[in-house]
C-alpha positions in Angstrom: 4.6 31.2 -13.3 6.0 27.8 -13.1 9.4 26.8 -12.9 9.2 25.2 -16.4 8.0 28.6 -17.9 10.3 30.8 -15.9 13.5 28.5 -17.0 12.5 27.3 -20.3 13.0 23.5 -19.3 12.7 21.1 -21.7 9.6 19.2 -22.0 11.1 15.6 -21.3 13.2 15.9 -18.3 11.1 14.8 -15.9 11.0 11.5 -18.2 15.1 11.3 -16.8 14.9 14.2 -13.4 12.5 14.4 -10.2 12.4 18.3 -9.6 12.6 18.6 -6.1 10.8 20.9 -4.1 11.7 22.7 -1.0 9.7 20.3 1.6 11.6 17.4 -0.1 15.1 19.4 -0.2 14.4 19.9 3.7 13.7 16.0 4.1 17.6 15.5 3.4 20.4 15.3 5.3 21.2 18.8 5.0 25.0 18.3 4.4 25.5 14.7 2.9 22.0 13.9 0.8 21.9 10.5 0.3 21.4 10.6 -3.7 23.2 12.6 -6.7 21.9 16.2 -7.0 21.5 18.3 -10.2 21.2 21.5 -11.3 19.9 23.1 -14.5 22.1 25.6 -16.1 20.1 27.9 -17.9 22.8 29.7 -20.0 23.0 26.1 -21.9 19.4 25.3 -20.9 21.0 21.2 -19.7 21.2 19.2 -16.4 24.6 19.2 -14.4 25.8 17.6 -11.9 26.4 19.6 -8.6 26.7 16.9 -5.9 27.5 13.3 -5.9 26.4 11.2 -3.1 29.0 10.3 -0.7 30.5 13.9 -0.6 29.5 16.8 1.4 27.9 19.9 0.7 29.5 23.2 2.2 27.5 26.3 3.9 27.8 28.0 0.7 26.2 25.2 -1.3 23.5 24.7 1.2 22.4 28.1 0.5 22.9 27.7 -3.1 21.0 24.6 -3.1 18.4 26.1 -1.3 17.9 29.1 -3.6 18.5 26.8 -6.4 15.0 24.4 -5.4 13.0 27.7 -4.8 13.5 28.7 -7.9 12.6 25.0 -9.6 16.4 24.3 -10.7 17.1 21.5 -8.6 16.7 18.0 -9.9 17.5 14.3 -8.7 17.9 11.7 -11.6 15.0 8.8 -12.0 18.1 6.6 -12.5 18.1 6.8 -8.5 14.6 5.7 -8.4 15.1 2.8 -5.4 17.2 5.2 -3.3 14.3 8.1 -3.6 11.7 5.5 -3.1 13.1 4.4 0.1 14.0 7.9 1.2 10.1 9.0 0.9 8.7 6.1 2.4 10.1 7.2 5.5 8.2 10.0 5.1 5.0 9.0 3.7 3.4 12.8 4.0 5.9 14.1 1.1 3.9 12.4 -1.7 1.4 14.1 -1.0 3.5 17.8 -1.6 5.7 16.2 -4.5 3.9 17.0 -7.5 6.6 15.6 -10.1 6.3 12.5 -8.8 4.5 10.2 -11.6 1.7 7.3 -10.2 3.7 4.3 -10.5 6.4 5.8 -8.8 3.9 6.9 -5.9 2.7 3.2 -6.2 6.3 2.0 -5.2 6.1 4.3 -2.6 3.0 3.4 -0.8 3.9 -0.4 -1.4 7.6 -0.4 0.1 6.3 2.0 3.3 3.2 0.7 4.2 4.5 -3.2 4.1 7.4 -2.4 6.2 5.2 -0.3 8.4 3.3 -3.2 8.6 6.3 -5.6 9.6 6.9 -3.6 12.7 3.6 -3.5 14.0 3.2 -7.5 13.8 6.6 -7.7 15.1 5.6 -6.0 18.1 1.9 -5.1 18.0 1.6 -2.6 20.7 -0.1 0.8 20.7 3.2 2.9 20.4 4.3 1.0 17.1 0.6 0.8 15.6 0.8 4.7 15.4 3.2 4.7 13.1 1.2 2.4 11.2 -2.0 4.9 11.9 -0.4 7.8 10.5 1.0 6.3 7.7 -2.3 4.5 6.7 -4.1 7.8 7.0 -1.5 9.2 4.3 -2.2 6.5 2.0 -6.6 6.9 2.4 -5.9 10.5 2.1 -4.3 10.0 -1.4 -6.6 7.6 -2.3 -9.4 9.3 -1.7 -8.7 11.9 -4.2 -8.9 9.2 -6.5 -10.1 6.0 -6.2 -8.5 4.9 -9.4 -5.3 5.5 -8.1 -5.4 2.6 -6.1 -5.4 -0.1 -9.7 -1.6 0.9 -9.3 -1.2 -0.9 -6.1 -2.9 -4.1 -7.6 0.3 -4.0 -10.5 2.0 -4.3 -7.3 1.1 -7.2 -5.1 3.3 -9.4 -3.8 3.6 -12.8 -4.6 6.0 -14.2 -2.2 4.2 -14.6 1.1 4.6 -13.4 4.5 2.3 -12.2 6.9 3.2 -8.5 6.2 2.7 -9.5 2.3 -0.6 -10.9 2.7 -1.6 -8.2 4.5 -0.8 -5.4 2.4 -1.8 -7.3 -0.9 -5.2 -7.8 0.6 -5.2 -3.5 2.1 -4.2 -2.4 -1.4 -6.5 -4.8 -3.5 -9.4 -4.6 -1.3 -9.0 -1.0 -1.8 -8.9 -1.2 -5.2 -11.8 -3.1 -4.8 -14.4 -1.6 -2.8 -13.5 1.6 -5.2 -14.8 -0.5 -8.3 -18.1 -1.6 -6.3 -18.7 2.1 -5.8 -17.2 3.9 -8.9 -20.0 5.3 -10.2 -20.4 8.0 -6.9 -17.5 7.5 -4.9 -17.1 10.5 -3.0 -21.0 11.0 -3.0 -21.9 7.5 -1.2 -18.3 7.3 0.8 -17.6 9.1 3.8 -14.2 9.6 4.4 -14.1 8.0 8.0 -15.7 4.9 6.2 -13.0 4.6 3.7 -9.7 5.3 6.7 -12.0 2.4 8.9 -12.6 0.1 5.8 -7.9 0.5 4.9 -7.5 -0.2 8.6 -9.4 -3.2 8.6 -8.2 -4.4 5.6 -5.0 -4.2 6.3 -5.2 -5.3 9.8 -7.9 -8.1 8.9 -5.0 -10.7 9.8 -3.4 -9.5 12.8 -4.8 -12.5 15.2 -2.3 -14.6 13.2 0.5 -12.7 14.6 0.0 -15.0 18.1 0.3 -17.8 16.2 3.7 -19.6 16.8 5.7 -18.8 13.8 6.6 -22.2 12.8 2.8 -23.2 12.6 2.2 -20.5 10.0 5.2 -21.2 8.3 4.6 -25.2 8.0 4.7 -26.9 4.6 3.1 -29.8 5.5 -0.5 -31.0 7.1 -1.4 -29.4 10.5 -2.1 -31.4 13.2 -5.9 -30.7 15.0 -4.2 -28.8 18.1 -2.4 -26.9 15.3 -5.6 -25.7 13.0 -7.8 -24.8 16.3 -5.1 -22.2 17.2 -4.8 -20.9 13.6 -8.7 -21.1 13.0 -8.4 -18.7 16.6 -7.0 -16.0 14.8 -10.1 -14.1 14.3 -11.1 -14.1 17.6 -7.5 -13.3 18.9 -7.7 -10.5 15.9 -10.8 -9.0 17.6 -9.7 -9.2 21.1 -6.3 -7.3 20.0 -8.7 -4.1 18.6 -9.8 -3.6 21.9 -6.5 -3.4 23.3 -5.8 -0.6 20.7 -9.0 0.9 21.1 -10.0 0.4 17.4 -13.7 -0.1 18.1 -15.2 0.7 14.8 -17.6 -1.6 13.1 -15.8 -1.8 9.8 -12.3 -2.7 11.2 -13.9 -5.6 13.8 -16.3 -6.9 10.5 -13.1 -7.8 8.5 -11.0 -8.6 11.4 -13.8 -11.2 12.5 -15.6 -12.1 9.0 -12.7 -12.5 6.4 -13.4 -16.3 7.2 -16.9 -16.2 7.5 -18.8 -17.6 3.7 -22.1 -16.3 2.3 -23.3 -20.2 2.0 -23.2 -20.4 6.4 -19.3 -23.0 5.5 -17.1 -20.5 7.0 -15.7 -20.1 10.4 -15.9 -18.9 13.0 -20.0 -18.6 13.5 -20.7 -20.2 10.2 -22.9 -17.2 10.3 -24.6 -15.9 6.4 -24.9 -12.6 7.0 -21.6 -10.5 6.9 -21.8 -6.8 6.6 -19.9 -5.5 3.2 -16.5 -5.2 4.9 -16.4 -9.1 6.0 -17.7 -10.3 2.9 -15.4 -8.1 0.7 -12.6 -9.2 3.1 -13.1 -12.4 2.6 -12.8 -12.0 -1.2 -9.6 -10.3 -1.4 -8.3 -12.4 1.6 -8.5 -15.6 -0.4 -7.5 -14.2 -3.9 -4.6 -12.9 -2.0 -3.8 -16.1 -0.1 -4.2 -18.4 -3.8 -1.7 -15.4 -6.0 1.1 -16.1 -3.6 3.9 -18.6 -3.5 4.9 -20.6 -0.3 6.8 -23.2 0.1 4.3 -26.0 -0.5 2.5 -24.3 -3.6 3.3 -22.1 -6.3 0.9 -19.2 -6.4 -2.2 -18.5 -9.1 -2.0 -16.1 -12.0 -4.3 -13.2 -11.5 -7.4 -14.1 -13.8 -7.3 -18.0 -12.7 -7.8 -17.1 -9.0 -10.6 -14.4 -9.8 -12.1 -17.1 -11.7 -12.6 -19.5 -9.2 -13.3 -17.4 -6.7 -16.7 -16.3 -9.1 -17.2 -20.1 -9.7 -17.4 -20.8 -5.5 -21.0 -20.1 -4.2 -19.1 -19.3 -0.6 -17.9 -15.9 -2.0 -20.7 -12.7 -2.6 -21.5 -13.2 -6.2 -21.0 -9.2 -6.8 -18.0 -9.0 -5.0 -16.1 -11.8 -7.0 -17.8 -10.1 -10.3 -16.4 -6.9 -9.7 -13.2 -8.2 -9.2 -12.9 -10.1 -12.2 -14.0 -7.0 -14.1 -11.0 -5.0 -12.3 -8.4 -6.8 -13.5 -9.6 -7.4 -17.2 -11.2 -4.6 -17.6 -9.8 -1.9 -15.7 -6.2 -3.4 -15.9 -6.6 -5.0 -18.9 -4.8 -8.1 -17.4 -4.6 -11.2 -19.7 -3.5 -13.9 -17.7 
């Protein structure tokens, strides 16, 4: 019997509550949570207050509390939303036991963790902080694979400011999104599991050559000199040479790490080769719709639907690739500009 039944809560609270569940209760500070608790009093069937954040809890009211969740009486207010956001992206494996949390709110989640996850590792890419990374990523594909459609939630939430760490998890979570549309009709049929965590990494990783780049070459607003562009158009190699180092030798992750640049027409760099394998060439997609969307300090970024559209219009990108995408966001979510 759930909570709801065994309590008589009213249908709408979890439009104003998160119930919390033991494993989250657990993922507090046991004494000083760092968000208001409440708890529902059943003789008046309403949500009260029972701890306000900056005080601390007792012995007594830790066993309360902890009575309280078991029995689904424990609830934190949505008005806290940023503060439980951030609290769970510290611990990405708790969305995966909070039921009561809704999509969107898993969608701010993944987007908030996985970008700052992804700020450490170029800060210092070394095998000890890419595990973090790792682990985290393998939440994320585990969700996801659930259900692909999940992922259209992420694209709501791309950035548009860039930054390396941006870029890189606009392109993870849209090339996700992606590849799910290409493959909608079977997903789980025609996708093996370790495809899908190899495809994430790469995606998400596709850039990570740029991260020996000198910081004020990537951040320049104005034309780069030749000695400049040779070490940027390095990247890929520098990309590929890095996945050795952190023994990530799996064909999906070194395609998009060493294709996103490559074109279908032979123009790209760095083989001008024609033949990519699905992850470069869907990399190379979602790499430049990610790259037009955003706003640096030389350009103002593209609205959704005008990037899509001239990415379908450019006989460098895969013809299927840029179709599918367009039919994502108009279709799928219903984007109109």
């Amino acid at each position: 019997m759930s909570s709801k039944q065994k309590h008589d809560i009213p249908d709408g609270l979890n439009e104003e509550y998160y119930q919390i569940s033991a494993d989250i209760l657990g993922s507090f500070n046991k004494y000083r949570p760092p968000l208001n608790i409440f708890k529902f009093k059943e003789d008046v069937a309403r949500i009260m207050p029972y701890y306000k954040v900056g005080g601390r809890l007792t012995n007594e009211q830790v066993e309360e509390l902890t009575s309280m969740t078991k029995e689904g009486r424990v609830f934190v207010s949505r008005d806290d939303h940023p503060v439980y956001v951030k609290h769970i992206s510290y611990q990405l494996d708790l969305v995966l036991v909070d039921k009561n949390l809704k999509e969107k709110e898993i969608a701010d989640i993944f987007t908030q963790a996985l970008t700052r996850r992804l700020q450490e590792f170029f800060d210092q890419p070394v095998p000890v902080v890419f595990e973090k990374l790792w682990i985290d990523l393998m939440v994320f594909t585990e969700y996801l694979y659930e259900d692909i459609r999940r992922s259209r939630a992420m694209v709501r939430r791309l950035h548009t400011e860039h930054s390396l760490e941006n870029h890189s998890a606009n392109c993870g979570f849209l090339g996700l999104a992606l590849f799910g549309k290409l493959k909608e009709k079977n997903f789980k049929e025609s996708v093996k599991r370790k495809t899908f965590d190899r495809l994430a990494a790469g995606l998400f990783l596709h850039d990570m050559g740029m991260t020996k780049v000198p910081a004020f070459i990537r951040a320049k607003d104005k034309p780069l000199t030749g000695d400049e562009r040779t070490k940027i158009n390095a990247h890929t190699k520098v990309g590929y040479e890095m996945l050795n180092k952190l023994d990530l030798k799996y064909a999906e992750i070194e395609q998009c790490v060493s294709e996103h640049h490559e074109r279908v027409n032979g123009s790209g760099y760095p083989l001008k080769s024609v033949k990519q394998e699905l992850p470069g060439r869907l990399c190379a997609v979602v790499d430049s719709f990610c790259a037009m969307i955003s706003k640096r300090p030389y350009s103002e970024g593209m609205s959704f639907l005008k990037a899509a559209t001239e990415l379908a219009q450019d006989g460098r990108y895969d013809k299927e690739i840029t179709k599918a995408l367009q039919l994502l966001l108009m279709i799928d979510l219903k984007m109109k500009n």
